[in-house]
ZAMARGU-4260 file (C-alpha; in steps of 0.2 Angstrom, whole numbers, plus 5000, padded with zeros to 4 digits):
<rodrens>
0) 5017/4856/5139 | 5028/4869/5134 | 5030/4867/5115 | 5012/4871/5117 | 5014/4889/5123
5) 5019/4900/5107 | 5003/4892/5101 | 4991/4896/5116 | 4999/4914/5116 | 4994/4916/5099
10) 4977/4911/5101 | 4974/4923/5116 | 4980/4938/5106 | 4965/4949/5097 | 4959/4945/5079
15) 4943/4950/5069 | 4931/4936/5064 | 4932/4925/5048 | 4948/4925/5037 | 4959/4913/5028
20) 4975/4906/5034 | 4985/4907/5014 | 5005/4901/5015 | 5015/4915/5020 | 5030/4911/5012
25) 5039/4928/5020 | 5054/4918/5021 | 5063/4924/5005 | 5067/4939/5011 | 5061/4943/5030
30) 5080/4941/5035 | 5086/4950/5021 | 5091/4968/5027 | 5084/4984/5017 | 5100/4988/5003
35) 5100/5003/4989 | 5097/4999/4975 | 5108/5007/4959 | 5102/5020/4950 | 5096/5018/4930
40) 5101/5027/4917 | 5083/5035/4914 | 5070/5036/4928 | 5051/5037/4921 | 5040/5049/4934
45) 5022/5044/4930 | 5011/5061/4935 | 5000/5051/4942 | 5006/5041/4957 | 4992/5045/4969
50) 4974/5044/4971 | 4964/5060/4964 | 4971/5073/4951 | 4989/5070/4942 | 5004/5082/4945
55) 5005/5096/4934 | 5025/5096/4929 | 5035/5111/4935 | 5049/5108/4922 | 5053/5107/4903
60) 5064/5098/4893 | 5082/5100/4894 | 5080/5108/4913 | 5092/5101/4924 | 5087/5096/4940
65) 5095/5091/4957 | 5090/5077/4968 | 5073/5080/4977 | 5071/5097/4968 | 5050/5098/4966
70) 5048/5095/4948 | 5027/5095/4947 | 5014/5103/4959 | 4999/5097/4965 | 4983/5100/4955
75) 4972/5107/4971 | 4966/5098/4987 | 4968/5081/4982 | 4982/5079/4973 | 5001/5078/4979
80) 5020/5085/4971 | 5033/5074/4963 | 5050/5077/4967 | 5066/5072/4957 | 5073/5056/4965
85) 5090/5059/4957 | 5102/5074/4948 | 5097/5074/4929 | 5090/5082/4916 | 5072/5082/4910
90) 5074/5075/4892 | 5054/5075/4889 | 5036/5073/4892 | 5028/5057/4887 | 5014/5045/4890
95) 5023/5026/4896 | 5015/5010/4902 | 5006/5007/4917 | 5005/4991/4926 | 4987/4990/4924
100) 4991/4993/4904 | 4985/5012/4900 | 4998/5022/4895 | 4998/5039/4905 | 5010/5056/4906
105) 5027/5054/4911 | 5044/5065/4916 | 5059/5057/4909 | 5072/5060/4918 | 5091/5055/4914
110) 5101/5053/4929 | 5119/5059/4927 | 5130/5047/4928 | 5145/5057/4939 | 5134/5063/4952
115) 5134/5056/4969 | 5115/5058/4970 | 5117/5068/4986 | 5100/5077/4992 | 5103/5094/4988
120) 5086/5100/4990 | 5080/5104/5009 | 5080/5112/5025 | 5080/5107/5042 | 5064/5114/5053
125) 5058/5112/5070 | 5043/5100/5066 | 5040/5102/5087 | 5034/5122/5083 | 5023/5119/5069
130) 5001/5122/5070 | 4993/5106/5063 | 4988/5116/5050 | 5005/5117/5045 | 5009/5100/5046
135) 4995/5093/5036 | 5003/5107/5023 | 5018/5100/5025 | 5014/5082/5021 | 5006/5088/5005
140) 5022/5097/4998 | 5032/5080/5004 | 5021/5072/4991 | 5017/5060/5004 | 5003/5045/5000
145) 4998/5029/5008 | 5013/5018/5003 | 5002/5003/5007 | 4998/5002/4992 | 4982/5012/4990
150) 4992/5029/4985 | 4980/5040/4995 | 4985/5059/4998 | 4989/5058/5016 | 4985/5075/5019
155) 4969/5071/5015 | 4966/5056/5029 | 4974/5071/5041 | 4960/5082/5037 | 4944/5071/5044
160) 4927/5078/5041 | 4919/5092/5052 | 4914/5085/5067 | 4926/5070/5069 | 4935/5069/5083
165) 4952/5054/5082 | 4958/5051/5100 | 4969/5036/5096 | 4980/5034/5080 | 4982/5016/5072
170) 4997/5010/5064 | 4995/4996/5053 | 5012/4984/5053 | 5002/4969/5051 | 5008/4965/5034
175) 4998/4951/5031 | 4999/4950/5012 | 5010/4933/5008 | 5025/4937/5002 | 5029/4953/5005
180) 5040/4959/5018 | 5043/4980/5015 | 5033/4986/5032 | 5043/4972/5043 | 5060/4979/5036
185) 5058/4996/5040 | 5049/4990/5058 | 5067/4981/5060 | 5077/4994/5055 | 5069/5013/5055
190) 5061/5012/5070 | 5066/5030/5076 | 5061/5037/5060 | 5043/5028/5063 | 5042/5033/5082
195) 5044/5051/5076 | 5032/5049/5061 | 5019/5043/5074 | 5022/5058/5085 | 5020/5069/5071
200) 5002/5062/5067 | 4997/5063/5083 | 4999/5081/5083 | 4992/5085/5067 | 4977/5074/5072
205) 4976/5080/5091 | 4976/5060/5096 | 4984/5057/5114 | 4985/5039/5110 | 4995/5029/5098
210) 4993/5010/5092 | 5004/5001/5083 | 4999/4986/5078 | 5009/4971/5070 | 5005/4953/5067
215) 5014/4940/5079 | 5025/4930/5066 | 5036/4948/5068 | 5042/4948/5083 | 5059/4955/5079
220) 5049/4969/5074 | 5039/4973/5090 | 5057/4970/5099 | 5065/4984/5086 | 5049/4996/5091
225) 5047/4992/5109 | 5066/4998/5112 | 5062/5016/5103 | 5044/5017/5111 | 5044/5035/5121
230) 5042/5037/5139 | 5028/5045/5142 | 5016/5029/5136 | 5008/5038/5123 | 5012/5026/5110
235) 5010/5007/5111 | 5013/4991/5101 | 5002/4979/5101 | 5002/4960/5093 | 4988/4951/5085
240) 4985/4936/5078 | 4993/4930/5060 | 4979/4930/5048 | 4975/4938/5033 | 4965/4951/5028
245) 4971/4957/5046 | 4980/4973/5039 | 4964/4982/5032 | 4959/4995/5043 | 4939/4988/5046
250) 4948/4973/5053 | 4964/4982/5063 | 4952/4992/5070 | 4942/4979/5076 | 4957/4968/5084
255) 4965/4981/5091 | 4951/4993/5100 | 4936/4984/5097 | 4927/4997/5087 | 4917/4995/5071
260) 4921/5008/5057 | 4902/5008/5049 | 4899/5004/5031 | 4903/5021/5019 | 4912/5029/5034
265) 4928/5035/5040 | 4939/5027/5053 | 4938/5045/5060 | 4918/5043/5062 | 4923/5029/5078
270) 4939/5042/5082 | 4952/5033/5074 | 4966/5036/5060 | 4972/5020/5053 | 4988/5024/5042
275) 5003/5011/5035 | 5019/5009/5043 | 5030/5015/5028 | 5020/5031/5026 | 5023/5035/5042
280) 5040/5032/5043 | 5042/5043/5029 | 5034/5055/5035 | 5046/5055/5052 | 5061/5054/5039
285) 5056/5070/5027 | 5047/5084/5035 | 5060/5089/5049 | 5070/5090/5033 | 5057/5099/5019
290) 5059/5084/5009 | 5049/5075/4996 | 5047/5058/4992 | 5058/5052/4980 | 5062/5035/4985
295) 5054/5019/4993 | 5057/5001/4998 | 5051/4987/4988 | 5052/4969/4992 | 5056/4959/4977
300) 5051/4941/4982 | 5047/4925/4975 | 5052/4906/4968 | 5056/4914/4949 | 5069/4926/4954
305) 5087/4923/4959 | 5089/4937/4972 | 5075/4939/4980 | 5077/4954/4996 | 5071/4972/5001
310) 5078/4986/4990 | 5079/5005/4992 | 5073/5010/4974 | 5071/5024/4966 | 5054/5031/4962
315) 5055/5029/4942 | 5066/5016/4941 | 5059/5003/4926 | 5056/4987/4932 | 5066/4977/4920
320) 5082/4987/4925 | 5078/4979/4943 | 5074/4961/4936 | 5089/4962/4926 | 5101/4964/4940
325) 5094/4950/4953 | 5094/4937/4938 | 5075/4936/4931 | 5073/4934/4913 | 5057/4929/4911
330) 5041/4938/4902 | 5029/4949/4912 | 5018/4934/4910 | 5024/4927/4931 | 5024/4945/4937
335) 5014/4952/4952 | 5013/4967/4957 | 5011/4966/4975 | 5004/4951/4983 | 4997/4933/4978
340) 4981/4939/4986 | 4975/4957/4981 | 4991/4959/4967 | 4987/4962/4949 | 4996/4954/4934
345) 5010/4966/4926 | 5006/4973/4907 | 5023/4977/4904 | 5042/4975/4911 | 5045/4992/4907
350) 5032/4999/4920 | 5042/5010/4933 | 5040/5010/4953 | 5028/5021/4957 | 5025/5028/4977
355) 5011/5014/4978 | 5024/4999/4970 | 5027/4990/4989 | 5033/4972/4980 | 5034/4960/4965
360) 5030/4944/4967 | 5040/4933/4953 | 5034/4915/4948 | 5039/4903/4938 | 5031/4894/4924
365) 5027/4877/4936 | 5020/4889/4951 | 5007/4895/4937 | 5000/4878/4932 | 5002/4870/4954
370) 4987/4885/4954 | 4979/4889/4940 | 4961/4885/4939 | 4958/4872/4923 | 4937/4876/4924
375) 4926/4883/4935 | 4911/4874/4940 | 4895/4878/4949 | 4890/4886/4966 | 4887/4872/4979
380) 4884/4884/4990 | 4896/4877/5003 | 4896/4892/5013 | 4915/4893/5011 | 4915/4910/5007
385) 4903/4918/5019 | 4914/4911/5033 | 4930/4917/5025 | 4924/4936/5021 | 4930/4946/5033
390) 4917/4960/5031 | 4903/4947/5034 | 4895/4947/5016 | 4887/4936/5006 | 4901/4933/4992
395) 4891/4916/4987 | 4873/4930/4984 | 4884/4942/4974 | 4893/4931/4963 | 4878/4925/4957
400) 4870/4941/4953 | 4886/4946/4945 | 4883/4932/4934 | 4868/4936/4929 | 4870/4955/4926
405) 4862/4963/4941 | 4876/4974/4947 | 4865/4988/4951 | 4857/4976/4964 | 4870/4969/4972
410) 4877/4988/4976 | 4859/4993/4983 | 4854/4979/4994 | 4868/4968/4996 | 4883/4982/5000
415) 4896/4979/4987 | 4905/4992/4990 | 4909/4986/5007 | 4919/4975/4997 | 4937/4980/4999
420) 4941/4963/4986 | 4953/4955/4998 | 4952/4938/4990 | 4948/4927/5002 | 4930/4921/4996
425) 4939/4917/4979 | 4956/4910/4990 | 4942/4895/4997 | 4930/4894/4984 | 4932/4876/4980
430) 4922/4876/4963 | 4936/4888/4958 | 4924/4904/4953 | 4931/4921/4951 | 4922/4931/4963
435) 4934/4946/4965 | 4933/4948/4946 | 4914/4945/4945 | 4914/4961/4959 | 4928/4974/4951
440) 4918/4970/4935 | 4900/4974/4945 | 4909/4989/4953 | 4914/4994/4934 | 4899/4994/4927
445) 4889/5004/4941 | 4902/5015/4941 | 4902/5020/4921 | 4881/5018/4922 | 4883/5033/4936
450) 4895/5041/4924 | 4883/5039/4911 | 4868/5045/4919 | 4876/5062/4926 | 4883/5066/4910
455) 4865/5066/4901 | 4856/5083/4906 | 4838/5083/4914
</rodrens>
C-alpha cells in the first residue's frame, strides 16, 4: 500500500473545480540553480514595461549613467520608473520591436565594457519605521510590477479601494504554467529575501495573516520556505494540488481560503491580496536598500535549445544575444514568450526582456507539426470545454457567438470578461477550435466599439 501514499496525499490537498492536467515538462530546468547572465553590449529599455502610462525618460543622449540610477519617472498614479540596469551611456531614444510586434519608445543604453557593474545607486533604510503610506511610495519609485507576467503597478494592487478591508495576503508560487520554472528557483534559493517581502506587504496592507501557496510537485520549495518562515505564525505555506490554471488568483483564492473573488471585483472585496512570488521577493530585496528594479530571472526552457536553465538577466538585454549564448539558431518562428499555455508567439529575436518576460519556451520544428492543428472541425458539443473552464463558463456558447460576430453579446449575458484566457477550453477541445483566439478577438472588438462610441460627441 505505501507506493499509494504520495498519491492519496495529493488528492486530499485543496484544488478549485475543473482544469486540465497538460505535461509539465519542468524538468529541463527545475534543478538548474539561478546563474547571471553576461551583460550585452547594448541594453534596449522599452518605456513601456508595465500596465498603464509609459515612463517619461529622465535622461538624454550622451548622459552617462551608473547602475540602478532612475533614468525615466512615472507618468502619474499608474505608472512606474525604470532604472539603469547597468553603467553606460545613453546613446538615444528610439522606437524598437515588441514581442507582440508594434514598435514602441526605447532608451538605448551602451553598457561600458570595463565596469564591474556594481550598484552604485541606493541607500540602506529602516523599512520596519516606515507608515504604509510610505511603503506603497516606495514600491512605486522601485519600479516594482507584478513579475508574473501581467506587469501591473504593484503600488497600485497596495492601494485597494475605499472600504476594502485585506486580513490575509496570498502568495502565489504555484507556477503551474508547463514549462517554466522562475518562481520555483527563487522559492529554492531567496527564501529570506521573500520572507521579508511578505512581511513588508502585510504592513502596507494591515493583513495579520500571510498565505503562501505552492503546488505540490515543489516540495523542495516549501522545505526551502518552511525553514525561513518567522515565529510568530503569521505567515504560512501551504500546498495544493498540481493542476493548471491553479496559479490565477480566482482559483488560488479558492483552494487556499475557500473564498470566491466575484466577477469584476477585487481580491480585496473578499479581504484578500493575491500577489506573485517574484515580486514579492523583490520587493524584500530593494526597498531596505532604495533600489529599483533593474534585473530579473527568466527561465529559458525547452526541446530546441541546447542550454536550457534559470538566468539572472538584465532588464533590456535582446533576446538574440541570450539565444546565442545557450546554442539556438533557429528563427523566431519556435519562440514562446512564456508558457505553451497562455504564451504568445515572438515577432522578432531582437525583442528585449522586459520586467513582465518570466521565460521562453524554445521549440523545434518537429515539436511544431506533433501539435499543430491541420483543420478545425465543427462543435460536437462534447462538453469538453465547460468541464475544463475553471471559471465555470460556457466556452462551447461563446465560441459560437464569436463565430458569428456577436461579441457584444457574449460580453453582456454570457461574462466574457471573466475570461482570463487561460487555454484550457482550447487545450481539450478535440475538434481543434481556437477559442482563446475567437475570445481575445471578441474582447478586441468590444473594446475598440467602446473606444468608438465615447469618442463621438452626444
Amino acid at each position: 500500500m505505501t507506493p499509494l501514499l504520495p498519491n492519496l496525499a495529493h488528492r486530499l490537498r485543496p484544488t478549485f473545480s475543473h482544469g486540465v492536467h497538460p505535461e509539465e515538462n519542468k524538468h529541463y530546468t527545475a534543478d538548474k540553480p539561478i546563474t547571471r547572465f553576461p551583460f550585452p553590449p547594448e541594453l534596449v529599455l522599452l518605456l513601456s514595461q508595465h500596465a498603464g502610462k509609459p515612463s517619461v525618460p529622465l535622461v538624454k543622449p550622451g548622459q552617462e549613467v551608473v547602475r540602478g540610477e532612475p533614468i525615466a519617472r512615472a507618468d502619474g498614479f499608474m505608472s512606474v520608473p525604470l532604472h539603469a540596469p547597468a553603467t553606460g551611456v545613453v546613446k538615444r531614444i528610439d522606437l524598437v520591436p515588441t514581442a507582440k510586434g508594434p514598435r514602441k519608445p526605447a532608451l538605448i543604453l551602451q553598457v561600458h565594457p570595463g565596469e564591474s557593474q556594481e550598484i552604485l545607486y541606493g541607500a540602506p533604510r529602516d523599512v520596519e519605521a516606515m507608515t504604509p503610506k510610505e511603503i506603497v511610495q516606495a514600491v512605486q519609485d522601485a519600479g516594482l510590477v507584478g513579475l508574473g507576467g501581467a506587469a501591473f503597478p504593484t503600488h497600485v494592487k497596495l492601494s485597494p479601494p475605499p472600504g476594502d478591508t485585506v486580513d490575509t495576503i496570498l502568495i502565489n508560487g504555484c507556477e503551474c504554467e508547463p514549462f517554466l520554472t522562475t518562481d520555483h528557483r527563487l522559492m529554492v534559493e531567496q527564501a529570506d529575501d521573500l520572507i521579508r517581502g511578505t512581511r513588508i506587504l502585510m504592513k502596507a496592507m494591515g493583513a495579520p495573516r500571510a498565505i503562501i501557496g505552492t503546488e505540490d510537485n515543489k516540495p523542495d520549495a516549501a522545505a526551502a520556505l518552511e525553514k525561513a518562515l518567522p515565529a510568530d505564525g503569521s505567515i504560512s505555506v501551504k500546498m495544493v494540488q498540481t493542476k493548471y490554471p491553479q496559479g490565477a488568483e480566482k482559483m488560488l483564492a479558492t483552494a487556499l481560503v475557500g473564498r470566491e473573488i466575484p466577477s469584476g471585483k477585487y481580491p480585496s472585496s473578499v479581504g484578500l491580496g493575491v500577489f506573485n512570488v517574484a515580486t514579492v521577493e523583490q520587493m524584500g530585496a530593494l526597498l531596505p536598500w532604495r533600489r529599483g528594479v533593474i534585473e530579473r530571472v527568466v527561465t529559458v526552457t525547452g526541446p530546441g535549445i541546447a542550454k536550457p536553465g534559470n538566468y539572472l538577466v538584465a532588464l533590456g538585454t535582446p533576446l538574440r544575444f541570450i539565444l546565442e549564448r545557450l546554442g539556438y539558431t533557429g528563427s523566431a518562428r519556435y519562440l514562446i514568450t512564456g508558457g505553451p499555455m497562455m504564451g504568445d508567439t515572438v515577432s522578432s529575436l531582437d525583442v528585449p526582456i522586459t520586467k513582465g518576460c518570466g521565460g521562453f519556451l524554445v521549440l523545434r520544428p518537429e515539436d511544431l507539426e506533433r501539435y499543430r492543428v491541420a483543420r478545425t472541425y465543427p462543435c460536437i458539443r462534447c462538453g469538453k470545454c465547460v468541464e475544463a473552464c475553471p471559471l465555470h463558463l460556457n466556452p462551447c456558447l461563446l465560441g459560437k457567438l464569436a463565430y458569428k460576430g456577436r461579441y457584444e453579446e457574449m460580453e453582456e449575458k454570457h461574462h466574457l470578461l471573466d475570461c482570463f484566457e487561460c487555454g484550457s477550453c482550447s487545450f481539450v477541445c478535440p475538434a481543434g477550435i481556437p477559442l482563446v483566439q475567437y475570445f481575445r478577438i471578441a474582447k478586441s472588438q468590444n473594446r475598440e466599439a467602446k473606444a468608438k462610441a465615447k469618442a463621438v460627441p452626444a
